[in-house]
C-alpha positions in Angstrom: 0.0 0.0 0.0 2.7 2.8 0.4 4.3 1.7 -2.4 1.3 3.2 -4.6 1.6 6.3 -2.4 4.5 7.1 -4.7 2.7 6.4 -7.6 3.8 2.3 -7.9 2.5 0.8 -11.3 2.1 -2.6 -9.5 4.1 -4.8 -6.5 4.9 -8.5 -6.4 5.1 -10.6 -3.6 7.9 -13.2 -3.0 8.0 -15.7 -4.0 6.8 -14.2 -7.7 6.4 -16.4 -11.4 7.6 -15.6 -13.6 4.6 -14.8 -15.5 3.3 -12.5 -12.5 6.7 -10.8 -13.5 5.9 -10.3 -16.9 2.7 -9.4 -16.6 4.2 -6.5 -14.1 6.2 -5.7 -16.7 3.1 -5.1 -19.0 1.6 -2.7 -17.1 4.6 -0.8 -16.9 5.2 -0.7 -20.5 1.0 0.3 -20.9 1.6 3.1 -18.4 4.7 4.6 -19.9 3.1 4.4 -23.7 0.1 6.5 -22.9 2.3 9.5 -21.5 3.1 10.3 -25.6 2.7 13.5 -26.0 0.0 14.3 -29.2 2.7 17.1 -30.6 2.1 20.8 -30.9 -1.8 21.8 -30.8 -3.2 24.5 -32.9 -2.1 27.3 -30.5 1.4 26.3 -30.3 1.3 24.4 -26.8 3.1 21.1 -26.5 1.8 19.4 -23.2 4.0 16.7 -22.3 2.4 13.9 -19.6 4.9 13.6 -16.8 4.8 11.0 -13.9 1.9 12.2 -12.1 1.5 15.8 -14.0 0.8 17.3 -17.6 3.1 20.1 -18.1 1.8 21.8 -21.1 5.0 24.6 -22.9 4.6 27.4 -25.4 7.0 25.5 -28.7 7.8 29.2 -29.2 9.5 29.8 -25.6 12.0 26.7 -25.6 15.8 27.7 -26.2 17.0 24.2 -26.2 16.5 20.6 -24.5 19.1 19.2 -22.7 18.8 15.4 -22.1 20.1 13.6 -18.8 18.8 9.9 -19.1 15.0 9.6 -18.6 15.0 13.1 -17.7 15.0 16.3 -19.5 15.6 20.0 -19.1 13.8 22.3 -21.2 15.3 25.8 -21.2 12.5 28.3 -21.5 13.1 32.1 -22.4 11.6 34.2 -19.2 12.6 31.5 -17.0 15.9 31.0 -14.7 15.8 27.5 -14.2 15.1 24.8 -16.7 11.7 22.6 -16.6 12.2 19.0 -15.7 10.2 16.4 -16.8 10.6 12.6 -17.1 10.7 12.1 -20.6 12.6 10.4 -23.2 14.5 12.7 -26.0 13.4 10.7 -29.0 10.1 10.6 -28.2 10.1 14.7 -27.7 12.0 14.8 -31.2 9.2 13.1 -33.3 6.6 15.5 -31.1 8.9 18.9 -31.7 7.4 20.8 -34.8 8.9 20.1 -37.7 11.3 22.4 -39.2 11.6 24.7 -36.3 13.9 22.4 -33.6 17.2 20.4 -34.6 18.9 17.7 -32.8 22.3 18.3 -33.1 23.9 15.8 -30.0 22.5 12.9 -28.7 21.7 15.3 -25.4 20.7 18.3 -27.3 17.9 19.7 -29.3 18.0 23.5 -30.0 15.5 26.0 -31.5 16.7 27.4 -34.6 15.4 30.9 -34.4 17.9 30.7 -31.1 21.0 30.2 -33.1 23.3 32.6 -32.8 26.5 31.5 -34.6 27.0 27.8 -36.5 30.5 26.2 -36.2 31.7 23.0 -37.4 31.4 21.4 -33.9 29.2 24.1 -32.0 26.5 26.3 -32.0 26.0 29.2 -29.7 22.7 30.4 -29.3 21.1 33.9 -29.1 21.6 34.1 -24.7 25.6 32.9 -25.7 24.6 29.2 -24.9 27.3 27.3 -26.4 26.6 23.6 -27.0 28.4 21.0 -29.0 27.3 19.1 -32.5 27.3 15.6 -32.3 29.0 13.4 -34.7 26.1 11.9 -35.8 24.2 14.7 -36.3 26.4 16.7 -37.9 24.8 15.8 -41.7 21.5 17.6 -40.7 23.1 20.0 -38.7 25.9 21.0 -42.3 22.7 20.5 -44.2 21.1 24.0 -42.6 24.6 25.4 -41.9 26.6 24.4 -44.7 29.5 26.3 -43.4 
């Protein structure tokens, strides 16, 4: 019983089957797919569904998105510290609209309007932000800054 005070998707008793395991594992894997995120909406609001919370962002306000694991920051003009939500970056890439936000590193995605300066191997960004360019991402990222 506490453990669904902290928000436990499920609890097995020992000695646990295998099959109890798996079907534990099942309702994990059900709760995490339904906190996908629908993209953008018409007004330009991204919510994002969190652990226990919706955290719904203006597209227009994020500078960049740092990833750390599960977890991300999302650097927001007008504010000093960075949103944190539980959230994977691939799946926040795909939900990102298109054509506006580039991943560049496998722990950064930055807002294009942001860019300040494009180097081979970094960008710095309109608040002097600089982050590096991944190799792997660097075909995308010479694509829009040949240079």
């Amino acid at each position: 019983v506490e453990g669904f005070r902290f928000n436990a998707v499920d609890y097995l008793l020992k000695p646990f089957s295998f099959s109890e395991f798996e079907a534990s594992i099942q309702r994990l894997e059900e709760r995490l797919s339904t906190r996908k995120s629908q993209g953008p909406d018409q007004d330009g609001f991204l919510t994002l569904a969190s652990a226990n919370r919706n955290i719904r962002l203006e597209t227009s306000r994020i500078r960049y998105i740092e990833g750390m694991g599960e977890y991300l920051k999302i650097h927001l003009d007008g504010e000093d510290a960075p949103t944190i939500v539980f959230y994977r970056m691939k799946n926040i890439a795909e939900e990102l609209p298109q054509g506006h936000f580039l991943r560049i590193h496998r722990s950064y995605i930055i807002a294009l309007d942001r860019v300040r300066e494009a180097r081979r191997n970094e960008v710095t960004l309109d608040d002097k932000t600089k982050l590096p360019v991944g190799e792997s991402y660097r075909a995308s990222y010479r694509e829009l800054f040949p240079k």
